[in-house]
C-alpha positions in Angstrom: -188.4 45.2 188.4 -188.9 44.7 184.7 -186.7 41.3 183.3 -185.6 40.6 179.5 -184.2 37.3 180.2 -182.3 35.3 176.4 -181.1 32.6 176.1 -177.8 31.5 173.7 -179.2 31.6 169.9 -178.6 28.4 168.7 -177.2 27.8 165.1 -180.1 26.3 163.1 -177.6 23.9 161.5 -178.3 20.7 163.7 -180.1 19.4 166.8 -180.3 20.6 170.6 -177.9 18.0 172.8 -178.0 18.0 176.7 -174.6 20.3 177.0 -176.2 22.9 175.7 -179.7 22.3 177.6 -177.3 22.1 180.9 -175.5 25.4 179.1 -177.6 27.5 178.8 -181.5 27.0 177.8 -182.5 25.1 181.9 -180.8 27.7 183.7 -182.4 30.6 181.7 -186.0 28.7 182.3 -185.2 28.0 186.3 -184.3 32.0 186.1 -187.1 33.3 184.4 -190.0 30.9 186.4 -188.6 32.4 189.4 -188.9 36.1 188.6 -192.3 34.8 187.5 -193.1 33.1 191.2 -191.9 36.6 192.4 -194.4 38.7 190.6 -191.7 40.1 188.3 -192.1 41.5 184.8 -190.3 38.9 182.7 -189.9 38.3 179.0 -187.7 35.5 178.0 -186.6 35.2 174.3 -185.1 32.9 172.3 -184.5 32.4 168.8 -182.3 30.7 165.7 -179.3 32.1 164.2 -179.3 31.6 160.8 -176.7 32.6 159.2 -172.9 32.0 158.7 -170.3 29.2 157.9 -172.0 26.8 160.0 -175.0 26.7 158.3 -173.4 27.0 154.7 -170.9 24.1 155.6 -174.1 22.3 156.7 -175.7 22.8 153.4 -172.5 21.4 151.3 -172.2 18.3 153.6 -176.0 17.1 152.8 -175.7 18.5 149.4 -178.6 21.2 150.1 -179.2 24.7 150.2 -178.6 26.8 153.4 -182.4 27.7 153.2 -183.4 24.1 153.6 -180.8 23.5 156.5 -182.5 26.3 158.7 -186.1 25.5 157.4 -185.3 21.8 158.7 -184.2 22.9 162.2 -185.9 25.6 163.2 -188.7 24.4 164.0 -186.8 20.7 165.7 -185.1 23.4 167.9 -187.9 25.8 169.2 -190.0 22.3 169.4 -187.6 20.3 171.6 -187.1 23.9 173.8 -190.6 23.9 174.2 -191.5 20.2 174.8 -188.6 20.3 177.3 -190.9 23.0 179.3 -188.6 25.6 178.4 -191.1 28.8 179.2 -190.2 31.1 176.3 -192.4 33.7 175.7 -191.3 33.7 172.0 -188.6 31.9 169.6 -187.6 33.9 166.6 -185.3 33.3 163.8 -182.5 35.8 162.3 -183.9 35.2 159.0 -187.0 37.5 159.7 -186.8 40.5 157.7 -187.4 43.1 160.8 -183.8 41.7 162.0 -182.1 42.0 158.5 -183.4 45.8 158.2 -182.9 46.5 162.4 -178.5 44.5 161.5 -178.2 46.8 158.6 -179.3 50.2 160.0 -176.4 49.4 163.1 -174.0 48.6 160.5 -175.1 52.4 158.6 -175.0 54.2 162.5 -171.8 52.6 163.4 -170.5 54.1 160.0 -172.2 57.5 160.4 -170.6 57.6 164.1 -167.0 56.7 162.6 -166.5 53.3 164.3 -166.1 51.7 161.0 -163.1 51.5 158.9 -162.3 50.0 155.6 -159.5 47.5 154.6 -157.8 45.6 152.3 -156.7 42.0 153.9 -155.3 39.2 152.5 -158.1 36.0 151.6 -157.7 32.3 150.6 -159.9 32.1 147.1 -160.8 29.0 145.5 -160.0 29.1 142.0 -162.1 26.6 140.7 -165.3 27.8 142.5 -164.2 31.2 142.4 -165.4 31.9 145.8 -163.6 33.6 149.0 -163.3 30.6 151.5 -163.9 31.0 155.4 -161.6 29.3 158.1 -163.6 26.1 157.9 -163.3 25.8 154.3 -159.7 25.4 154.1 -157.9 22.0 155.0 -154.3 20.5 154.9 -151.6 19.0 157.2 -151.5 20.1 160.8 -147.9 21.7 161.5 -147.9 20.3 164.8 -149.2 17.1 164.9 -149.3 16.0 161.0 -153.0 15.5 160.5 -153.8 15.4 157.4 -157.5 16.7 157.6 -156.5 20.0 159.8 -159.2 22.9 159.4 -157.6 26.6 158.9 -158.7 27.6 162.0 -157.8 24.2 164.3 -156.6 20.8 164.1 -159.6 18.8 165.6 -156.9 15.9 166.3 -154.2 18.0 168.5 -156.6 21.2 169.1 -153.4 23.4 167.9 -155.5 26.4 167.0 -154.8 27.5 163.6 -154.8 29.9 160.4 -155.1 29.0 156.9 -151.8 30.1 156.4 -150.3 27.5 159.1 -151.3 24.4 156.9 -149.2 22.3 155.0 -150.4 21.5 151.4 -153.6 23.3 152.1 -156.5 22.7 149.9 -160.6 24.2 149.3 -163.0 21.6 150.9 -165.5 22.8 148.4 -162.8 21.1 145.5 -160.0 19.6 146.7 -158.3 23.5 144.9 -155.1 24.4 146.5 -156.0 27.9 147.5 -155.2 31.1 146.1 -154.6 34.1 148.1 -156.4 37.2 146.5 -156.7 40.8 149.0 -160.2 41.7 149.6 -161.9 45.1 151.0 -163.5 44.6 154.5 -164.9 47.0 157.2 -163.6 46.8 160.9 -165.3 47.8 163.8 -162.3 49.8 166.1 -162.8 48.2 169.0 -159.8 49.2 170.0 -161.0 53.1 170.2 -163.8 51.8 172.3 -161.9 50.1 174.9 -162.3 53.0 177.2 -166.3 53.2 177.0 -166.1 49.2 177.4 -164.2 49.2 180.7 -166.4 51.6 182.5 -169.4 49.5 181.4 -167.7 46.3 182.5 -166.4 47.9 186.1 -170.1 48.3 186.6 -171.3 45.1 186.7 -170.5 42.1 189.1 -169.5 38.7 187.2 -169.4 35.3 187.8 -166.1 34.0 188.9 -165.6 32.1 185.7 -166.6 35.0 183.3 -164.4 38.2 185.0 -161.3 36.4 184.4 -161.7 36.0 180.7 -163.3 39.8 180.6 -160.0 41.3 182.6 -157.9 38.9 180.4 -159.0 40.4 177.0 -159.0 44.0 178.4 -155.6 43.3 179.3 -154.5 42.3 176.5 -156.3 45.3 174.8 -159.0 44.9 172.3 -158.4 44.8 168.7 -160.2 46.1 165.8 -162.0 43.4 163.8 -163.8 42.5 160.8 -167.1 43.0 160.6 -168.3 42.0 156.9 -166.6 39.1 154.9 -167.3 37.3 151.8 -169.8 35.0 151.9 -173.1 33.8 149.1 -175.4 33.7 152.4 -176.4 36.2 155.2 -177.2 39.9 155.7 -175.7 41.8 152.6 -174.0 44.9 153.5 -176.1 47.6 153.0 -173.4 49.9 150.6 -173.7 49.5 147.1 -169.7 49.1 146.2 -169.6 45.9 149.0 -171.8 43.8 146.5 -171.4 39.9 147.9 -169.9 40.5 151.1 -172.2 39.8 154.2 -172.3 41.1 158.0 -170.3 39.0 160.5 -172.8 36.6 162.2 -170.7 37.8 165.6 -172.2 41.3 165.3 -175.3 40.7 163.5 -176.8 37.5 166.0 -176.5 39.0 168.9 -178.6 41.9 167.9 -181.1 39.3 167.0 -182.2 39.4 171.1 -183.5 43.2 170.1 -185.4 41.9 166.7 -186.8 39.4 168.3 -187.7 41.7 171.2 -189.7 43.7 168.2 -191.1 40.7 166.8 -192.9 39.6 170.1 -194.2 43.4 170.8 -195.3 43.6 167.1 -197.6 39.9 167.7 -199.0 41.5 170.8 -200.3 44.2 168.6 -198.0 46.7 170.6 -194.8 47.2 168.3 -193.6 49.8 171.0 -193.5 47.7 173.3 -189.9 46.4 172.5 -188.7 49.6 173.7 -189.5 49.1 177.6 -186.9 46.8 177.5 -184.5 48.1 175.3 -184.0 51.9 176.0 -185.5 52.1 179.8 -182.8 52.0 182.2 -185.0 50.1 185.0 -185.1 46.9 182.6 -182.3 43.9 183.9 -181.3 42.0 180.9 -179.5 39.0 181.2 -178.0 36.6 179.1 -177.7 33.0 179.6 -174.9 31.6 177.5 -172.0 28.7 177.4 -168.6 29.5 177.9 -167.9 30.1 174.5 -169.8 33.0 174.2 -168.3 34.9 177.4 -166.2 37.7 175.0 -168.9 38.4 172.1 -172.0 38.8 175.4 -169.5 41.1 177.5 -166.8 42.8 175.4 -168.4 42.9 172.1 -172.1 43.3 171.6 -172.1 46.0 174.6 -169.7 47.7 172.5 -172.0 47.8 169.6 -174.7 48.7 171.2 -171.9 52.0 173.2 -171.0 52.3 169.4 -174.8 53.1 168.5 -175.5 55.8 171.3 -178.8 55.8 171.2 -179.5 54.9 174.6 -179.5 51.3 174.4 -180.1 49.1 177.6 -176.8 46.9 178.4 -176.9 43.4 179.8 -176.8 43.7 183.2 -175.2 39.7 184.2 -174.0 37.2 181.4 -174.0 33.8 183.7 -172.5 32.1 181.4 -171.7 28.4 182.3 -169.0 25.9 181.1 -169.2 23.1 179.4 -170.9 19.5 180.1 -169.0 16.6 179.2 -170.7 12.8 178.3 -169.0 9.7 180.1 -165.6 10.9 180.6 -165.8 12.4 176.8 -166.4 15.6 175.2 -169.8 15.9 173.2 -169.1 15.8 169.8 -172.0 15.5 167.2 -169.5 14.6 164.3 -168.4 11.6 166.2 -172.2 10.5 167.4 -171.2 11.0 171.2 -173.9 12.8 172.2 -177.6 12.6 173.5 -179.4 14.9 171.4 -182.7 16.7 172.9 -185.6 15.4 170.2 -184.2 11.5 170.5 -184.5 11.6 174.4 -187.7 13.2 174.1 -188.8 10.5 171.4 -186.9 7.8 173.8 -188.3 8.6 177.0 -191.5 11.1 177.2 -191.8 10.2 180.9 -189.1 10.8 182.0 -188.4 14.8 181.0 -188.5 16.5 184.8 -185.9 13.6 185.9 -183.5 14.8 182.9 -184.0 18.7 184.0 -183.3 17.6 187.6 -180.2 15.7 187.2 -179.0 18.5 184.9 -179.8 20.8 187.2 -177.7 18.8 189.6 -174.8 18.7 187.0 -174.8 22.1 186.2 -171.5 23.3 185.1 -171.6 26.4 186.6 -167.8 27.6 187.4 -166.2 23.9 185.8 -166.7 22.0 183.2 -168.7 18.9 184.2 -169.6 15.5 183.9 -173.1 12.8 182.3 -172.4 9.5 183.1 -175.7 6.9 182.9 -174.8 5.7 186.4 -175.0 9.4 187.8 -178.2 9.9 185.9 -179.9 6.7 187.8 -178.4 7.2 191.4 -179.7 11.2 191.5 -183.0 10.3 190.5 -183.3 7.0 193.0 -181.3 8.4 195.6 -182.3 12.1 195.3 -185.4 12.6 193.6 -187.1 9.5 195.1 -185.9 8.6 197.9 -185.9 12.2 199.5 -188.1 14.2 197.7 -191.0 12.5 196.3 -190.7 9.7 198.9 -191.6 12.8 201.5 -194.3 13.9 199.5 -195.4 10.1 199.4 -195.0 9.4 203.1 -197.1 12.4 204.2 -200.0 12.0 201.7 -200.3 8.3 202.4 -200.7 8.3 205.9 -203.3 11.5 205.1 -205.2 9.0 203.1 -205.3 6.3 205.7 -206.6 8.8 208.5 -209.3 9.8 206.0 -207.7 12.0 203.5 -209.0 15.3 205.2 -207.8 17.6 208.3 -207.0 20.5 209.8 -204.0 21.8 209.3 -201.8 23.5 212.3 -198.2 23.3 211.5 -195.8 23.8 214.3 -193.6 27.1 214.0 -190.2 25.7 213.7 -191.4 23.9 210.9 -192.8 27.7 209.0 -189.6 28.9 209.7 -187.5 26.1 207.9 -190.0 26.3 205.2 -189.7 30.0 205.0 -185.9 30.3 205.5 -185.2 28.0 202.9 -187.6 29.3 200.6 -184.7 32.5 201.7 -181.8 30.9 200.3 -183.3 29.1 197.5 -184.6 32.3 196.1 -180.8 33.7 197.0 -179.1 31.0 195.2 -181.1 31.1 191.9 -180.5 35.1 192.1 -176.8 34.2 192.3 -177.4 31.9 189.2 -176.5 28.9 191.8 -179.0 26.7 190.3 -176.9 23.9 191.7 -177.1 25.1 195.0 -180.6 26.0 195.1 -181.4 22.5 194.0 -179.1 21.0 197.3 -181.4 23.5 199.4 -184.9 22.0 198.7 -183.4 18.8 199.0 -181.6 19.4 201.9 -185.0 20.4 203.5 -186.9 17.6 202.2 -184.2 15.9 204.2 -185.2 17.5 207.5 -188.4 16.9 207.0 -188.2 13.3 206.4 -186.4 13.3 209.0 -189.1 15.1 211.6 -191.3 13.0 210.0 -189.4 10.0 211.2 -188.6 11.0 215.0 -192.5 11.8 215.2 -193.7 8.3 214.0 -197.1 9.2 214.0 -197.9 5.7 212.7 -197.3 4.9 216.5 -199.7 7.3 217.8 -203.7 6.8 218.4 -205.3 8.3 214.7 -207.0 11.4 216.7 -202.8 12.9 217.4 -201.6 11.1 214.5 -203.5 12.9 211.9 -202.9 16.5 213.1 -199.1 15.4 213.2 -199.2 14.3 209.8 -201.3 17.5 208.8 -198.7 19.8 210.0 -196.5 18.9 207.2 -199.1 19.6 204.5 -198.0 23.3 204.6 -194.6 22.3 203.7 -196.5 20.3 200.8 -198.0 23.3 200.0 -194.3 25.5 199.6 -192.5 22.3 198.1 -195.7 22.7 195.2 -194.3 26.0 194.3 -190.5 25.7 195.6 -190.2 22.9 192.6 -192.2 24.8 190.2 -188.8 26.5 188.3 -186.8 23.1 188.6 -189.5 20.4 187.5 -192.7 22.2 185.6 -194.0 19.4 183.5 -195.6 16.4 186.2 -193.5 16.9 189.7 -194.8 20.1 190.8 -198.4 20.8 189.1 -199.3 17.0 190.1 -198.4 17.7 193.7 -200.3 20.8 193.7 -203.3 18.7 191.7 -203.1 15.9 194.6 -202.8 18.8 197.4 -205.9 20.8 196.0 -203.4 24.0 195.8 -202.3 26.8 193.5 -199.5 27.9 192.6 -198.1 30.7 195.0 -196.1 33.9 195.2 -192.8 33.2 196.6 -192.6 36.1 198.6 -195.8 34.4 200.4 -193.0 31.5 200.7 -190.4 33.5 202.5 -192.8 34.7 205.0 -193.5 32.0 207.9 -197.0 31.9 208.6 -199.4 29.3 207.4 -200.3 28.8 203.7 -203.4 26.6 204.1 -205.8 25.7 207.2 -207.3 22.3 205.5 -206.3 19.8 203.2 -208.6 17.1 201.8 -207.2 14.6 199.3 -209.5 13.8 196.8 -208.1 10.3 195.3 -205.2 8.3 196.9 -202.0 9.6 196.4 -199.9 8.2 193.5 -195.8 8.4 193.8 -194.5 10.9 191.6 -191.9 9.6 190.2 -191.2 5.9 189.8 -188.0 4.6 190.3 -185.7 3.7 186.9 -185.0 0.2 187.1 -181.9 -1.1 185.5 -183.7 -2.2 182.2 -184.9 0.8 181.4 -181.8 2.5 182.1 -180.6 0.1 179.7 -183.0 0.5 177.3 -182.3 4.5 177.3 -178.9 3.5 176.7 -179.3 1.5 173.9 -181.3 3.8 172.4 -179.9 7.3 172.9 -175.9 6.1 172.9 -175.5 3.2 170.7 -171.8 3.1 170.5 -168.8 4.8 172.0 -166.7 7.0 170.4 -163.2 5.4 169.2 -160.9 6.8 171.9 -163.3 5.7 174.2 -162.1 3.2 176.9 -163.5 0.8 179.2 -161.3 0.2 181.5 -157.7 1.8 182.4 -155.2 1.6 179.8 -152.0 0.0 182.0 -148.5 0.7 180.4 -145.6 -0.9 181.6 -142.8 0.1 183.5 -140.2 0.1 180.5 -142.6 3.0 178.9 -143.1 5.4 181.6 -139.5 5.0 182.5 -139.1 6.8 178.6 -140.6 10.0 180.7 -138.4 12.2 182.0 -139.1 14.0 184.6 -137.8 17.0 186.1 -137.6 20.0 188.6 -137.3 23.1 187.8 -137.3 26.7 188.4 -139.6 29.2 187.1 -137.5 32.2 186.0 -140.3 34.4 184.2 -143.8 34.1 183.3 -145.9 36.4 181.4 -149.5 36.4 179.5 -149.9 35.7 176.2 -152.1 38.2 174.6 -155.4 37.5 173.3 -155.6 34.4 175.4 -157.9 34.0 178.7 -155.8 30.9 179.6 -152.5 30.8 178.7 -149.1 31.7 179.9 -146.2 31.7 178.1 -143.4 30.7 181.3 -139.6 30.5 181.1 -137.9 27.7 182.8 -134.5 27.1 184.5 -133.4 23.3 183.5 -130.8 20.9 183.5 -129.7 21.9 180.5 -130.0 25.7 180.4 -133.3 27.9 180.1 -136.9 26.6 178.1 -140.3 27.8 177.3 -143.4 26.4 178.0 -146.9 27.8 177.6 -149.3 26.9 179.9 -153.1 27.1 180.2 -153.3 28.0 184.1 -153.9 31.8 183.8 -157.0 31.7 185.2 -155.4 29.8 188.2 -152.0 32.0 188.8 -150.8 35.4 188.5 -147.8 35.6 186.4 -145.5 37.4 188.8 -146.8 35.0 192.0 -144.7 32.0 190.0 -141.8 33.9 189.9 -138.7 31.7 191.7 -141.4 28.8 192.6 -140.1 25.8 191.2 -142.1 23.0 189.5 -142.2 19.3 187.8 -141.3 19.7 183.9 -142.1 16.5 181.5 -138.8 17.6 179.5 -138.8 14.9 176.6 -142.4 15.7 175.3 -142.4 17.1 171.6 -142.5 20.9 170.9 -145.8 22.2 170.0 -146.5 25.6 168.8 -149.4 27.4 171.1 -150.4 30.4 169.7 -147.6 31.5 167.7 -145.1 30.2 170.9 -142.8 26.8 170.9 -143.6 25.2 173.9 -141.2 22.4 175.4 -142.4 20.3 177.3 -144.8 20.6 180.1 -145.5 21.7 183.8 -147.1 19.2 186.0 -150.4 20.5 188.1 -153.3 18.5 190.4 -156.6 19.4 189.6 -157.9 20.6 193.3 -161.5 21.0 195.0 -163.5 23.2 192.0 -161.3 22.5 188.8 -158.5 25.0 190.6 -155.0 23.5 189.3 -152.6 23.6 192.0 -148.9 23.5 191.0 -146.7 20.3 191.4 -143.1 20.9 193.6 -141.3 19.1 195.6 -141.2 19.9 199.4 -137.8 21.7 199.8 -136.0 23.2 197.0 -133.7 21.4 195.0 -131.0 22.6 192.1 -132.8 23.1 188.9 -132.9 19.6 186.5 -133.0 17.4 189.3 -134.5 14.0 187.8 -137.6 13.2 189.4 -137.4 9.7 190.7 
């Protein structure tokens, strides 16, 4: 089977920080060394996106051009991929020419095929700079929570999500202007005539259980047509010659950047067809690795350009996309400093890079958002990583040594079978993009063995038995060698195979259980792996990668007293109607039966509930929190719900019903 593994492109406006490592850029390596270790046919790209808001905003913050934003970080962001033993087989940039030419030429077939149409929409224009300004260039007064410094498209203090039009007092960030607003001619892609063509692509594939809920929820809500050029000094110009100074959307343009860079790596092989094998052949498996974020643009949109096209494209055939990683209790936030960026760590602690890709293997946020805490980071690689797996590898190859470093080796068959039924679901887990899991299997037999290792003691046998039990465990040496290979490339697994003498392996020749070596003769005595992190250094990686906590950071718990959480009021009620809110893949907008008549309140638990299952259930309502506006909704008040076993929220109620607006005691 032929692979085009991607990974996210990430915008060349900043640094790499472990979210998105744990996101998106590990699991696609773990992925893609597999296939490899399979004898698969695997290209894995990568590359910068260049263009957009982001990278302009980044230019006016530092006073700079947008050129010398992506000149600085392109190359910190393929370097810190690379040095982090991410196994790219090439990192472009959407800056190349060949992907400006290959963006326009869509944008001119989606026209010739009538999927484009042309409008006039309404614009905020800075008078004073006499530019159109995006979203992000627009602030003023949240309406909900009366932040002053509210963007137009959310209020970073409240997370209302936002238009320009919702602010109070709004004003350009590029002049401090009150905007003007001026109509302005765009083309749409009608995505909503290519619903239809969408669906039956999407009913083909199988998705992750936190990506087919967000799919289903759009499709529900029924796709909409949407802009796909705005005004902009910095992009791909529209290729038309009455659209002077508008540019192509970076969410139709980027994505296509996984084909030019596709072209770029065949055309520096010297075979510029080559592109094609895994773009327009049918037998080719693409798959994008992405963050949460990205779910609609991988699955609904970019497989609707490519529809749109008709000229045979290849679609993604997965999009594991993962959630999001959270630092100490916090989200990451670059603008606030809470973050450990990729080229510090690497600066901080060179030693220590398969430890970071094993613990974020660990804490992969596959289905839920997750959690780094320091004291996570030290316990999984003493408690896990040292004191199971290398401290096996440790214990077998030390006794080898002191029986004379050489043998035969005869393992016995139940343990070939372990080895190769492990090797079974590790390779079934990683297929299911259960990194996680896969990880918790090669420990987990690490943990039998160290156990068989220990019920043996052959340290209390004469040396003639004691070396050919010892011995029998060099095969499993000789799988764990390869079996760690995807998670921890850069010293775990090629220095066990250096002190074992071995190659790396197929893993098919893992999954089969019949002896992978007959001798093993160490050459030097064996040297642990991976030393334990003492508390100083911990501390010293702390110092240096998270010098200070953000402000609404906290220590310790934050006690109130009695007199203010008796100002809460409490309440059950009754659920009368619930419906979803379109547009949204989390929301519900639910009608409520209170002590004072019927109220609305828009809840984020779609993913959790089907509308018409919380129809006559009754529930706890905080009834004296403030309105807020959710998507163009007033929502009063709140519904109470425990977070259960994998993030699922489960609805707080009282044990037997009650009238509705009983206070809650």
């Amino acid at each position: 089977m032929r692979y085009l593994v991607t990974a996210a492109l990430p915008y060349a406006n900043g640094p790499l920080h472990i979210g998105h490592l744990a996101g998106a850029y590990l699991p696609a390596d773990i992925f893609a060394r597999y296939l490899r270790l399979r004898g698969e046919e695997v290209l894995f790209i990568c590359g910068s996106d260049e263009h957009g808001v982001a990278i302009t905003l980044r230019a006016w913050q530092e006073r700079t051009t947008p050129q010398a934003i992506i000149d600085k970080y392109h190359p910190l962001l393929e370097e810190s991929l690379r040095r982090l033993g991410i196994s790219l087989d090439y990192y472009g940039r959407t800056t190349d020419p060949l992907h400006h030419d290959l963006s326009q030429r869509f944008f001119l077939r989606l026209l010739e095929k009538g999927w484009l149409e042309k409008r006039k929409v309404e614009q905020f224009w800075d008078p004073q700079a006499s530019t159109f300004l995006p979203d992000r260039y627009i602030v003023g007064t949240c309406p909900h929570c009366g932040y002053e410094e509210a963007y137009g498209d959310q209020c970073e203090k409240c997370g209302a999500l936002l238009s320009p039009a919702d602010l109070i007092h709004p004003r350009s960030r590029l002049t401090g202007t009150p905007p003007e607003k001026r109509l302005s001619e765009q083309f749409y892609l009608r995505l909503d005539a290519l619903q239809p063509l969408v669906e039956a692509y999407v009913s083909r594939c199988h998705w992750k259980p936190n990506v087919g809920p967000v799919i289903q929820n759009w499709l529900r809500a029924g796709l909409a047509p949407r802009a796909i050029t705005r005004d902009l000094d910095w992009g791909i110009p529209v290729p038309l010659p009455d659209m002077a100074g508008k540019v192509l959307y970076v969410w139709f343009e980027a994505p296509l950047g996984y084909i030019s860079i596709t072209q770029r790596w065949a055309a520096s092989r010297g075979a510029p067809h080559r592109w094609a094998d895994f773009w327009l052949n049918p037998d080719t498996r693409i798959i994008h690795f992405i963050g949460k974020d990205n779910i609609v643009f991988h699955t609904l949109l970019f497989p609707a350009i490519l529809i749109a096209a008709d000229e045979g494209y290849t679609l993604p055939a997965a999009v594991p996309a993962n959630e999001f990683l959270n630092l100490e209790g916090q989200k990451i936030s670059t603008s606030r400093r809470w973050t450990i960026d990729i080229h510090e760590y690497l600066r901080a602690a060179p030693h220590r890079l398969d430890e970071l890709r094993f613990v974020l293997t660990a804490l992969m946020p596959q289905t839920r958002d997750r959690d780094f805490t320091w004291e996570e980071f030290a316990s999984r690689i003493n408690n896990e990583l040292v004191a199971t797996i290398t401290n096996l590898i440790h214990r077998i190859l030390t006794l080898l040594w002191r029986y004379g470093g050489e043998a035969t080796v005869i393992p016995e068959g139940k343990l070939l079978h372990t080895r190769a039924e492990s090797a079974r679901t590790i390779g079934a887990r990683l297929e299911a993009y259960d990194f996680s899991g896969a990880l918790e299997a090669i420990l987990h037999l690490a943990q039998l063995a160290n156990k068989g290792l220990t019920e043996s003691a052959p340290w209390h046998l004469p040396p003639e038995k004691a070396v050919g039990v010892v011995a029998s465990y060099a095969d499993l040496l000789a799988a764990m060698g390869t079996l760690l290979e995807p998670f921890m490339p850069l010293h775990v697994a090629p220095k066990l195979r250096e002190q074992l003498g071995v190659d790396l392996l197929n893993w098919r020749r893992l999954e089969d259980p019949t002896p992978l070596l007959s001798s093993i003769k160490l050459k030097a005595a064996p040297q642990p792996l991976v030393p334990k992190l003492s508390p100083d250094e911990l501390r010293s990686m702390q110092t240096q990668l998270l010098p200070t906590a953000p402000a609404s950071a906290s220590p310790s718990v934050a006690y109130i007293s009695i007199e203010e959480f008796q100002k809460v009021q409490l309440q059950v009620v009754t659920i009368r109607s619930a419906e979803r809110i379109p547009k949204s893949d989390k929301l519900l907008k639910i009608t409520i039966e209170a002590a004072d008549g019927t109220h609305t309140v828009v809840s984020g638990i779609a993913q959790h509930y089907e509308p018409e299952a919380l129809i006559g259930q009754q529930a706890i309502w905080v009834a004296n929190l403030a309105p807020r506006t959710l998507r163009g909704v007033s929502s009063e008040g709140m519904l109470l719900f425990a977070e259960g076993e994998g993030g699922k929220l489960i609805r707080v109620a009282p044990e037997t019903p009650v009238p509705p607006g009983s206070p809650v005691q």
